[in-house]
C-alpha positions, 0 to 999 in steps of 0.5 A: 525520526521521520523518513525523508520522503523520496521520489523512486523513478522505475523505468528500463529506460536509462536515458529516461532514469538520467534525463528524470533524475538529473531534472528532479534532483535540480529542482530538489527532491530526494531522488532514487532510481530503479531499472526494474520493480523488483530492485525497488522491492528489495529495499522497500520498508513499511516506512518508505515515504514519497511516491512513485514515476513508474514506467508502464511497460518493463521486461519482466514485472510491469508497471501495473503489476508493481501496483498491484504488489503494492497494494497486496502488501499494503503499501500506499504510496502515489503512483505516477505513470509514465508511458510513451504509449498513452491510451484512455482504456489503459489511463482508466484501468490504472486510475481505478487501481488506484494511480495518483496520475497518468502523464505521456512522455515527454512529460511537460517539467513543470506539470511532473513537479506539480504532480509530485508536490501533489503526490507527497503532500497526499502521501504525508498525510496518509502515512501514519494511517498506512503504517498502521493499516499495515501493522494490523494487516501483519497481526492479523494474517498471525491468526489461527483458521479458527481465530479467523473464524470466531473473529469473523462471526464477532465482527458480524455481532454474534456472542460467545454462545451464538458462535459456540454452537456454530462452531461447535465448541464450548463457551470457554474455547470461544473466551480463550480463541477471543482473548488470544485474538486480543493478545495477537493483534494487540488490542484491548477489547473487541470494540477497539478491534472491531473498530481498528478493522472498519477503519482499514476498509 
């Protein structure tokens, strides 16, 4: 089943939260609202789908920072901020980290809906590959420091021997490193693999 796709409102702001709520769920979105990111993390699952109205500045974690965390984790859903302290250095930073978009209070209600159409049509199509991004990047981090390794010099085209006597081991401990590398991320072959990890970057 499919998730219902879900607009998160964070903002310290509780007239703000109300006042975005009550436009929101008039106009038939899914809403859910937060007073501060960590709440928001709480509940947040590989599988949320929506987008984000994040306040740029909050006690505590800011704005920016939730997008950061976000992006640590892996998790790409459209950020819209929200600030009543709009600047073209501060709109640049965020755009380049990888915000959806950049509205000042008070946002127009017809540009915020347009923009969250946007945001969850985008988001709708970036899901599954987001989810399984997110699934490598688990498998991945279960590797050993030198499952790591050997996996890095197979990415870079070494064979079983070139990265044998890089490392200093035998042949046999390269196959049995590679087939445990298989097994760990749950692919087939190395080409399959190498492919799976382009694709994520």
């Amino acid at each position: 089943m499919t998730p219902q796709p879900t607009v998160f409102i964070i903002d310290d702001d509780n007239a703000v939260r109300d006042s975005l709520y009550l436009q929101l769920d008039s106009a038939g979105f899914t809403v859910d609202t937060f007073s501060n990111p960590g709440d928001f993390l709480d509940i947040l699952q590989p599988s949320t789908t929506g987008c984000l109205i994040l306040d740029m500045r909050m006690p505590g974690m800011s704005g920016p920072e939730l997008q950061a965390e976000l992006a640590r984790r892996n998790i790409n859903l459209p950020i819209i901020f929200l600030t009543g302290y709009g600047g073209i250095p501060l709109t640049v930073k965020t755009i380049q980290a990888g915000a959806f978009d950049f509205l000042t209070k008070p946002v127009d209600s017809k540009k915020l809906r347009d923009c969250i159409n946007a945001a969850l049509t985008l988001n709708a199509k970036t899901h599954g590959d987001d989810i399984a991004n997110y699934k490598l990047h688990e498998r991945l981090a279960t590797l050993t420091a030198r499952e790591q390794e050997v996996l890095e010099l197979v990415l870079k085209g070494y064979s079983n021997k070139e990265i044998g006597r890089q490392l200093n081991i035998s042949f046999r401990t390269v196959e049995r490193h590679r087939s445990r590398i298989l097994l760990k991320t749950k692919t087939d072959n190395t080409l399959q693999l190498t492919n799976l990890i382009k694709n994520k970057h």
